[in-house]
C-alpha positions in Angstrom: -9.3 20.2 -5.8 -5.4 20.9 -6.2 -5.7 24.1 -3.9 -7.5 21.9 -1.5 -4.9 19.1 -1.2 -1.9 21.7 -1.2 -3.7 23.0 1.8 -5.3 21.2 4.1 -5.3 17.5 5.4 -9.3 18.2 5.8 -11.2 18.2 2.8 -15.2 18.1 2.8 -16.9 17.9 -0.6 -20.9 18.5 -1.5 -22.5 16.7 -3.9 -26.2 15.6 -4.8 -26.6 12.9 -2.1 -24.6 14.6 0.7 -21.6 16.2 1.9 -18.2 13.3 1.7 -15.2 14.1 3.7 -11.5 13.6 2.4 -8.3 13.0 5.4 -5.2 13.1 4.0 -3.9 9.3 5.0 -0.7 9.0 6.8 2.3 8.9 3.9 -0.3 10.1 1.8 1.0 12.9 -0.5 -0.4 15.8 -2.5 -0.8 14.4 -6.0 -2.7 10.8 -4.8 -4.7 12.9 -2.0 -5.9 15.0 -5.1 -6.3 12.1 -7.2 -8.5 10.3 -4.8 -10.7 14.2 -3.9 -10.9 14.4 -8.0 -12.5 11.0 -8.6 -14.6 11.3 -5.2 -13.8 7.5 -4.2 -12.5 6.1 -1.0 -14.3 9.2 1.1 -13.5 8.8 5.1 -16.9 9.8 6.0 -20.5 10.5 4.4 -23.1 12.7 5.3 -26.3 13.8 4.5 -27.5 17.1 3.5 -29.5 18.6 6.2 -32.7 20.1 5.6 -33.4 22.4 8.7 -33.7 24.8 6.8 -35.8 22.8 3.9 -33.7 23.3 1.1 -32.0 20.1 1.0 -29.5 21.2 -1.6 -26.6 21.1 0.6 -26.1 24.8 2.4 -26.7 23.5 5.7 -24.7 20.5 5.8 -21.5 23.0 4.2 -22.4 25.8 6.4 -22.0 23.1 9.2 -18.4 21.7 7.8 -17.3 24.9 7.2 -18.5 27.1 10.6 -15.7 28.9 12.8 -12.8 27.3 10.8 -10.3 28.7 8.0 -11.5 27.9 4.7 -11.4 27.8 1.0 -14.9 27.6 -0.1 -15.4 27.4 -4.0 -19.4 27.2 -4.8 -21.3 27.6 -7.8 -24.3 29.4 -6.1 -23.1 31.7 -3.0 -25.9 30.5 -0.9 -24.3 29.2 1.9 -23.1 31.6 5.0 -21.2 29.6 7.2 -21.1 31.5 10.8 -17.6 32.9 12.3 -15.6 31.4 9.1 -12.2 33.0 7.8 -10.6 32.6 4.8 -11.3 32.6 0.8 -14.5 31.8 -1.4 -14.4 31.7 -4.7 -18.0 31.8 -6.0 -20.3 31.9 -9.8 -23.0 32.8 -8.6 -23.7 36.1 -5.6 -25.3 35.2 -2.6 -25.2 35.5 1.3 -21.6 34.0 1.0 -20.8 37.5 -0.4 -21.4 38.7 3.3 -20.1 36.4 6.0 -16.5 37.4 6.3 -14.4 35.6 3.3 -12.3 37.4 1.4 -13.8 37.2 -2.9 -11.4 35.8 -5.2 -11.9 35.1 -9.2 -11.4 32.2 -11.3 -8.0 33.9 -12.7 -6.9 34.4 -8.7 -7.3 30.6 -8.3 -5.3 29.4 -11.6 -2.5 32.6 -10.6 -2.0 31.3 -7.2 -1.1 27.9 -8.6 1.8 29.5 -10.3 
């Protein structure tokens, strides 16, 4: 969540129910835009995991938020493969993220680059 507000004004979260969205607000800095991504309230937007592909656990609706755009993507399972993405993933668990053009980093990466 600190990366995520130290980099972007765009942040999209999955959870159980769907996939919320996070815009910086205007005067809004780094510290209460993390506050308010940490404690998931106030979201800008909701929506709700797509099941095209009848999972319903949330790869489509982050392969969607994430496709052709510059991302940090930290997952526990990598099952989603977002198309024509650039950018970082930091992942638990292998999967087709493993393949679709982000570069791999490690939990001790994440905590180094905070330095």
């Amino acid at each position: 969540m600190w990366h995520a507000a130290a980099r972007t004004d765009d942040v999209a979260v999955s959870r159980r129910h769907g996939l919320v969205r996070y815009r910086r607000g205007a005067g809004e800095d780094t510290a209460a835009f993390a506050r308010r991504i940490r404690t998931l309230r106030t979201p800008d937007a909701e929506e709700p995991h797509g099941t095209e592909s009848g999972d319903g656990d949330g790869v489509v609706a982050v392969e969607r938020a994430a496709a052709g755009k510059r991302v940090l993507l930290a997952v526990v399972n990598g099952d989603a493969a977002p198309e024509k993405v650039s950018g970082t993933v930091y992942r638990l668990l292998p999967g087709p993220v493993d393949g679709c053009g982000l570069d791999r980093v490690a939990a001790g990466d994440l905590v180094a680059s905070l330095g």
